[in-house]
N, CA and C atoms as an extended XYZ file, in Angstrom:
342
Properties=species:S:1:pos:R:3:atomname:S:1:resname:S:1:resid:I:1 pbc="F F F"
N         0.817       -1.193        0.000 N   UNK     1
C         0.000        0.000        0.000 CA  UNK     1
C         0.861        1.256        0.000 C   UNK     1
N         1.749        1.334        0.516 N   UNK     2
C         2.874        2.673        0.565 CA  UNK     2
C         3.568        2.710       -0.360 C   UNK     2
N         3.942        1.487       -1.308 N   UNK     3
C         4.409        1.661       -2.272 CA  UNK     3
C         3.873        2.193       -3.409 C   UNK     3
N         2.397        2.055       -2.994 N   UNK     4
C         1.669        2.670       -4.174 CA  UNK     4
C         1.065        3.377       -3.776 C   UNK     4
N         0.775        4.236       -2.816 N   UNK     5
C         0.872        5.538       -2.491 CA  UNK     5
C         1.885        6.598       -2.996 C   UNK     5
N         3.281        5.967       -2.744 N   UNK     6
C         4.290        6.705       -3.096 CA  UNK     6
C         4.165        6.585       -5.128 C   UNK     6
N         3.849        5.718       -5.423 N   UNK     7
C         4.147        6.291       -6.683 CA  UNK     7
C         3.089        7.066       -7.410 C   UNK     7
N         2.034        7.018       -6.879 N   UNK     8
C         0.482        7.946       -6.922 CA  UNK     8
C         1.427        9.296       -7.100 C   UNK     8
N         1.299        9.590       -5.819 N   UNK     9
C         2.877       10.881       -5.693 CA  UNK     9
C         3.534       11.523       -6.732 C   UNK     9
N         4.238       10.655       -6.810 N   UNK    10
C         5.261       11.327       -7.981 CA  UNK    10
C         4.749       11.302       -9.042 C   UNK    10
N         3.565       10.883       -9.530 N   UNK    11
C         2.727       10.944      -11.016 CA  UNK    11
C         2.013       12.558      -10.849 C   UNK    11
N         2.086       12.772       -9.310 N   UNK    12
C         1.159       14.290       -9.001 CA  UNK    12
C         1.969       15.264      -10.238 C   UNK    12
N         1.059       16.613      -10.599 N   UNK    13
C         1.992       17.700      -10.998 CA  UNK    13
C         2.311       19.021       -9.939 C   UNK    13
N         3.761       18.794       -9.890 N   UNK    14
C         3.307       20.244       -8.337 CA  UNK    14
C         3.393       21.700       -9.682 C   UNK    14
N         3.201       21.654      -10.876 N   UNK    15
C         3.163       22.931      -11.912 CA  UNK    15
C         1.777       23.264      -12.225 C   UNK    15
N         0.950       22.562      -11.697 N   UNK    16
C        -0.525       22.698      -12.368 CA  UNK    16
C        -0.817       23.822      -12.596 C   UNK    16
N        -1.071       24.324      -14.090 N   UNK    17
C        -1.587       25.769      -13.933 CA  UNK    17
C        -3.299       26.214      -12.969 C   UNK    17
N        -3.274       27.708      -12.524 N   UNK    18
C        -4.830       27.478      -12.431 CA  UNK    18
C        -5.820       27.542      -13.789 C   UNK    18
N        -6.784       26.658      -13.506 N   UNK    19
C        -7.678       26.473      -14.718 CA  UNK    19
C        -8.215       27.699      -15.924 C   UNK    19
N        -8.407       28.569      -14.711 N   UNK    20
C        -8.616       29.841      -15.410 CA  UNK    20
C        -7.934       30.596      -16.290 C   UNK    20
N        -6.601       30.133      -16.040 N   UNK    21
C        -5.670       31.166      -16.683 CA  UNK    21
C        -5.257       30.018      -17.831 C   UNK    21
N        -5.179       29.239      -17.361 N   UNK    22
C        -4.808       28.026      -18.331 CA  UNK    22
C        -6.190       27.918      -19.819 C   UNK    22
N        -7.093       28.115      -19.641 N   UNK    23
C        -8.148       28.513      -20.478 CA  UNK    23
C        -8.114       30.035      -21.469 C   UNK    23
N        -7.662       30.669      -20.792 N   UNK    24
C        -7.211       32.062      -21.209 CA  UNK    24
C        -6.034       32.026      -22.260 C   UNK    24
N        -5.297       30.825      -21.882 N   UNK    25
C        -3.986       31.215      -22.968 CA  UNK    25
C        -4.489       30.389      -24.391 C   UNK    25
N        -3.473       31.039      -24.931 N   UNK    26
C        -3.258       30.495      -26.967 CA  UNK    26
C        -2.649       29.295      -26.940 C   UNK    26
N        -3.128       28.559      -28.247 N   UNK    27
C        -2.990       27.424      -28.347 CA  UNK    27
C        -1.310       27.110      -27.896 C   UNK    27
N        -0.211       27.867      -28.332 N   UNK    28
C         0.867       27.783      -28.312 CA  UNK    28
C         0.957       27.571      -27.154 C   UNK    28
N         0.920       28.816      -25.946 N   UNK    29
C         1.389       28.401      -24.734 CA  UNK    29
C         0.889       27.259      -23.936 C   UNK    29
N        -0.242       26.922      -24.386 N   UNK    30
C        -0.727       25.923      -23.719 CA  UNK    30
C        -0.251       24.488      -23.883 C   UNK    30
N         0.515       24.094      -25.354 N   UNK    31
C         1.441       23.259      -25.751 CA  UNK    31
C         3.060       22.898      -24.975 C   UNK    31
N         3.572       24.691      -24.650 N   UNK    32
C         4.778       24.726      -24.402 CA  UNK    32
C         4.321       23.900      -22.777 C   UNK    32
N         3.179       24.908      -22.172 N   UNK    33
C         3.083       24.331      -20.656 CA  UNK    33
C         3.151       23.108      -20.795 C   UNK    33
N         2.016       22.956      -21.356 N   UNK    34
C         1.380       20.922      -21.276 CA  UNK    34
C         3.255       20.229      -21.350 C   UNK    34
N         3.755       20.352      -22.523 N   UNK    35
C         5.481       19.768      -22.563 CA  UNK    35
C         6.303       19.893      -21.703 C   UNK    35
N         6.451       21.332      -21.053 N   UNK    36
C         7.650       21.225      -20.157 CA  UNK    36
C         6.995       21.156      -18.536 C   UNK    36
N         5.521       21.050      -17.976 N   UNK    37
C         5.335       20.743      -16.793 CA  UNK    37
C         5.505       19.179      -16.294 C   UNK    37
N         5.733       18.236      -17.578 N   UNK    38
C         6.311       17.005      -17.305 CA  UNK    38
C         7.797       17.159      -16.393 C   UNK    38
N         8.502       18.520      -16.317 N   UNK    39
C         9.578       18.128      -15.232 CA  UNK    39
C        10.845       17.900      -16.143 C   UNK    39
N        10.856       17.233      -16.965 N   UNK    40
C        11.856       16.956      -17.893 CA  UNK    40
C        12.681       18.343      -18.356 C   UNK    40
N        13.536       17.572      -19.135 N   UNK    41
C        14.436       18.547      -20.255 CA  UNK    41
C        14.038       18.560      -21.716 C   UNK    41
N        13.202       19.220      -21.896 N   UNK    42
C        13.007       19.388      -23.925 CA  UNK    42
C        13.842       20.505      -24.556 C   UNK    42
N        13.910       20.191      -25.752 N   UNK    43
C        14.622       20.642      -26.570 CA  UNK    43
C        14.035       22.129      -27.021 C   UNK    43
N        14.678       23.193      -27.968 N   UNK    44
C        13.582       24.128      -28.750 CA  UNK    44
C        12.825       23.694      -29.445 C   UNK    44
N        13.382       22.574      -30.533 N   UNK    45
C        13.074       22.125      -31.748 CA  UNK    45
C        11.474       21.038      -31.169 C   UNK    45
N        11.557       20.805      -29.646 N   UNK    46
C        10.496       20.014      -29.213 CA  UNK    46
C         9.754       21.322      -28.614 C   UNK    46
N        10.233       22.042      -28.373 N   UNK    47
C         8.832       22.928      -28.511 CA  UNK    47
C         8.380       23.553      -29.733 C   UNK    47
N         9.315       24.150      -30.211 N   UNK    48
C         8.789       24.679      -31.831 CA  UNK    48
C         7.549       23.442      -32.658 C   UNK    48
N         7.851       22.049      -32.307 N   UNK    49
C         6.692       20.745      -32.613 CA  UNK    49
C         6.061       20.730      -32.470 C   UNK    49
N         5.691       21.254      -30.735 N   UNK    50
C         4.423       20.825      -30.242 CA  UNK    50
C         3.609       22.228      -30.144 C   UNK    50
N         4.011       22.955      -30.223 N   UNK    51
C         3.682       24.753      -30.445 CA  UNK    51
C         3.369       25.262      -31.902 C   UNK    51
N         4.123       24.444      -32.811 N   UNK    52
C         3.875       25.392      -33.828 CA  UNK    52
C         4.210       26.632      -34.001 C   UNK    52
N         5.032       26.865      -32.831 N   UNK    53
C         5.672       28.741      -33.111 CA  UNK    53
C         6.703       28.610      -33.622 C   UNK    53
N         6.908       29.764      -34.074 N   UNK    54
C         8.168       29.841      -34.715 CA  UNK    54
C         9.853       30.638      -33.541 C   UNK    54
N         9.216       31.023      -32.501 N   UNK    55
C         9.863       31.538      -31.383 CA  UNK    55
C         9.068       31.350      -30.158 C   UNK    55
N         9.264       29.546      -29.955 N   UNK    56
C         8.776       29.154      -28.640 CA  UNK    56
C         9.518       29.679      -27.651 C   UNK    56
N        10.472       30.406      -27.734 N   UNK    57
C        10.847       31.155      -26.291 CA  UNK    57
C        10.575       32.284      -25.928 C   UNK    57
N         9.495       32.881      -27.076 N   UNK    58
C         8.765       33.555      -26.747 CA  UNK    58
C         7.804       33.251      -25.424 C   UNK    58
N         7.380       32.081      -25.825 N   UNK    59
C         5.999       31.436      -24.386 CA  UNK    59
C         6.815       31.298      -23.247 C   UNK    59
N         8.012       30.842      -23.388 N   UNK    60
C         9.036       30.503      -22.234 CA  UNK    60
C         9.044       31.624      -21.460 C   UNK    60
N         9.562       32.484      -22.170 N   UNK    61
C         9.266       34.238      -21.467 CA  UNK    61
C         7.955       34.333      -20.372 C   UNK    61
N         6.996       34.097      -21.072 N   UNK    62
C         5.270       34.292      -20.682 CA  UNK    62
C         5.374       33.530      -19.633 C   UNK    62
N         5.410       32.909      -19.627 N   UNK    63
C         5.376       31.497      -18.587 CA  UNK    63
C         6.593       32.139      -17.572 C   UNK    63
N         7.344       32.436      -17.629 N   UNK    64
C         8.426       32.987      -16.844 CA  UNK    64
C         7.257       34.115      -15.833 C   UNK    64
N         7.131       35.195      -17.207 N   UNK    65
C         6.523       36.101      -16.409 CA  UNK    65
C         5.215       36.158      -15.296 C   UNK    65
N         4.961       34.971      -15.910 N   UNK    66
C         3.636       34.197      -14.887 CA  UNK    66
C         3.577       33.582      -13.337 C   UNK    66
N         4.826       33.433      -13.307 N   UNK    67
C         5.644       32.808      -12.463 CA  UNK    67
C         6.007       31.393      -12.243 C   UNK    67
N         6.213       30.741      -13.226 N   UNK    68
C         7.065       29.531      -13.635 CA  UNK    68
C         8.090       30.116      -13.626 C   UNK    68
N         9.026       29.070      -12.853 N   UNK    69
C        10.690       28.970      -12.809 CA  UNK    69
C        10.939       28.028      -13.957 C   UNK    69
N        11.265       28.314      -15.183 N   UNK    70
C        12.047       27.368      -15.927 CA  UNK    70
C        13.569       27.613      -16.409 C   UNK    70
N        14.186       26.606      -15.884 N   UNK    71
C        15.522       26.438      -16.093 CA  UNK    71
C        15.738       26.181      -17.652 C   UNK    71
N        16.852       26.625      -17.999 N   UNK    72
C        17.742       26.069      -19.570 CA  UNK    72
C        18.662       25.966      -19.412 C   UNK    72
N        19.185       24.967      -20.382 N   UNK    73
C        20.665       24.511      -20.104 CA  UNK    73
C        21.358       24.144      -21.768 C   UNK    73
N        22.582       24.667      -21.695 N   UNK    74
C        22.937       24.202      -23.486 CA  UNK    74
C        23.575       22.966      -23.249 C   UNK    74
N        23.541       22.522      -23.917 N   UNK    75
C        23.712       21.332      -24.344 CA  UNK    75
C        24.196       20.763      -25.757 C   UNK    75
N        25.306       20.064      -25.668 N   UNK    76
C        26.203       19.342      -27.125 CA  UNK    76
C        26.724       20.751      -27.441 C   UNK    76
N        27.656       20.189      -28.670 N   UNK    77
C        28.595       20.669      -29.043 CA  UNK    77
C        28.123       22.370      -29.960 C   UNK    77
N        26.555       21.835      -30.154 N   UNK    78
C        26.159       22.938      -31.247 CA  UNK    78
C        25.242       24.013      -30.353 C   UNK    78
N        25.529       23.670      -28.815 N   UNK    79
C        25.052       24.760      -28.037 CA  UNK    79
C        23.270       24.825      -27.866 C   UNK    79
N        22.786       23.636      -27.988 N   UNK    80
C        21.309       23.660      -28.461 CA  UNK    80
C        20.825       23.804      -26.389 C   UNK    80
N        19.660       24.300      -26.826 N   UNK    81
C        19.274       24.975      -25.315 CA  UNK    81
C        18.282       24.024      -24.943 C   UNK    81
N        18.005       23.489      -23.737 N   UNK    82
C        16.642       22.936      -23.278 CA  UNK    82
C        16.373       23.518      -21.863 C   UNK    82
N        14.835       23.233      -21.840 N   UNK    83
C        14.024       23.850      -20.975 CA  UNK    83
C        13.106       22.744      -19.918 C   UNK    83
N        13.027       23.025      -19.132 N   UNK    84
C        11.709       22.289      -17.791 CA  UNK    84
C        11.745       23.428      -16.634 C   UNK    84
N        10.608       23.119      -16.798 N   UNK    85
C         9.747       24.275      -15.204 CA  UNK    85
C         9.995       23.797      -14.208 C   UNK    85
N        10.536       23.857      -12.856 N   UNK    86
C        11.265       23.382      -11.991 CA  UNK    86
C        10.427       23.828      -10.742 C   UNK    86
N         9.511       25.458      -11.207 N   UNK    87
C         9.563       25.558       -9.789 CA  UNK    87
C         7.721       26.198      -10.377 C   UNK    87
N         7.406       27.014       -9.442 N   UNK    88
C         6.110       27.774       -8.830 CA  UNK    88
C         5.813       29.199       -8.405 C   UNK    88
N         6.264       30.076       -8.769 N   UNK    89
C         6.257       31.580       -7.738 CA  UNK    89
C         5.213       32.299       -7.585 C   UNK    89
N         4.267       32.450       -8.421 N   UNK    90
C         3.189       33.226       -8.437 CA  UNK    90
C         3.827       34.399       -8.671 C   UNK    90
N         5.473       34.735       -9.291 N   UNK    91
C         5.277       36.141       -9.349 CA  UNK    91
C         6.376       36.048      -10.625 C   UNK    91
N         6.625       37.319      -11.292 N   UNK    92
C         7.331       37.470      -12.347 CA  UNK    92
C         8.895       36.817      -12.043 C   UNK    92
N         9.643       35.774      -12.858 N   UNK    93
C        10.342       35.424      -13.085 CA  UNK    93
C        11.601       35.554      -13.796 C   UNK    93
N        11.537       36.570      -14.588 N   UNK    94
C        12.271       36.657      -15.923 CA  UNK    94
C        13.410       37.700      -15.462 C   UNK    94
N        13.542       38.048      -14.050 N   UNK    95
C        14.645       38.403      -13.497 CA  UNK    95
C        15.664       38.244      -12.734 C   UNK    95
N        15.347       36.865      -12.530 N   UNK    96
C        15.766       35.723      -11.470 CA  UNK    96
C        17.127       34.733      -12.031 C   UNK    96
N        17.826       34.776      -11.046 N   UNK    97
C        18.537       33.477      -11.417 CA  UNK    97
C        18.106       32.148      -11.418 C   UNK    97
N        17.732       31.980      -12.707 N   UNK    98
C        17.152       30.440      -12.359 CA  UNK    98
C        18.650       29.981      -13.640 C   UNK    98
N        19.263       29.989      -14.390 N   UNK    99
C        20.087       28.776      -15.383 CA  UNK    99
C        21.279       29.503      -15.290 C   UNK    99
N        21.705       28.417      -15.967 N   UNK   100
C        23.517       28.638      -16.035 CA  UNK   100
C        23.524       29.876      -17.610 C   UNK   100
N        22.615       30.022      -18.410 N   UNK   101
C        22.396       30.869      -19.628 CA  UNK   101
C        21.515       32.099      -19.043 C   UNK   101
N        21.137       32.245      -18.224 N   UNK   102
C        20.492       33.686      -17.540 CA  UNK   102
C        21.228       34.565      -17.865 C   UNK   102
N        20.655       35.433      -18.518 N   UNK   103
C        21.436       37.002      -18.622 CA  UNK   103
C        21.966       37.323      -17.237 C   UNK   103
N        20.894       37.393      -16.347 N   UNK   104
C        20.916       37.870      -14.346 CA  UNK   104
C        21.856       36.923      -14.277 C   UNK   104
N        22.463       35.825      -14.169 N   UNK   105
C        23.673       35.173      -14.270 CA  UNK   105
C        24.701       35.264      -14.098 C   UNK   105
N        25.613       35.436      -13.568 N   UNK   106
C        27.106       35.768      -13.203 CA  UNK   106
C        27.808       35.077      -14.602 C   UNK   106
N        27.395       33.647      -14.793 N   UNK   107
C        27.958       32.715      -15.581 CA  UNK   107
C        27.142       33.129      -17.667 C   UNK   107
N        26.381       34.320      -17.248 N   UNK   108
C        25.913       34.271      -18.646 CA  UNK   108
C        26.503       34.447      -20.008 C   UNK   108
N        26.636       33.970      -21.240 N   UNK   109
C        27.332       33.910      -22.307 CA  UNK   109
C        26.443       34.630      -23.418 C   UNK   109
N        27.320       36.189      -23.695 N   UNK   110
C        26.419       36.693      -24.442 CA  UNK   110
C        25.778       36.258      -25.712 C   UNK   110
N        26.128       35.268      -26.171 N   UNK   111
C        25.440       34.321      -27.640 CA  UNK   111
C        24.484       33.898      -27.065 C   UNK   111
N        23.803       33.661      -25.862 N   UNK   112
C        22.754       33.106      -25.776 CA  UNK   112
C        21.256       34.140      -26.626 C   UNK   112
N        21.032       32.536      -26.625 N   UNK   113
C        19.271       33.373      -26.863 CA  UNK   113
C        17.707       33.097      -27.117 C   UNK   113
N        17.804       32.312      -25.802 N   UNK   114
C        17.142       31.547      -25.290 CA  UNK   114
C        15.979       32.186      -24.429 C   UNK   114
């Protein structure tokens, strides 16, 4: 029984948007959320897929400013960036140290552009 309690658990989402606002957004952002509140690491090119935008870090922004913490990180040799929502704030984000590619960053590399 605790074992399957515990994995009930970790299937939870602690990113859930509220419904309301989650109804309110465009098809796009609602793609980028639905993809990166899995927790994981996706790619651009996996959001540009499931979005259909042509500058899914545009929504990344939005979602930032919403107060999702999402981290990015480059990755391989050709510098490709990925993204997952990590955290919760209820308040604007997009000034925060959340990645190793953050402008606010000590460690930031001006080629980014993410």
């Amino acid at each position: 029984m605790e074992q399957q309690l515990q994995m009930n658990l970790n299937k939870l989402n602690p990113f859930k948007a509220n419904e309301k606002d989650y109804n309110r957004w465009n098809g796009q952002m609602k793609a980028i959320y639905d993809l990166l509140s899995d927790g994981e690491w996706h790619t651009r090119e996996e959001l540009e897929s499931v979005s259909k935008a042509k500058q899914p870090t545009a929504r990344v922004s939005e979602l930032r400013k919403r107060g999702y913490v999402i981290d990015c990180v480059r990755q391989g040799e050709d510098g490709s960036t990925m993204y997952k929502i990590t955290d919760y704030l209820g308040y604007d984000t997009t000034k925060e140290k959340h990645c190793r590619c953050c402008r606010y960053n000590q460690d930031f590399v001006e080629s980014y552009t993410g």
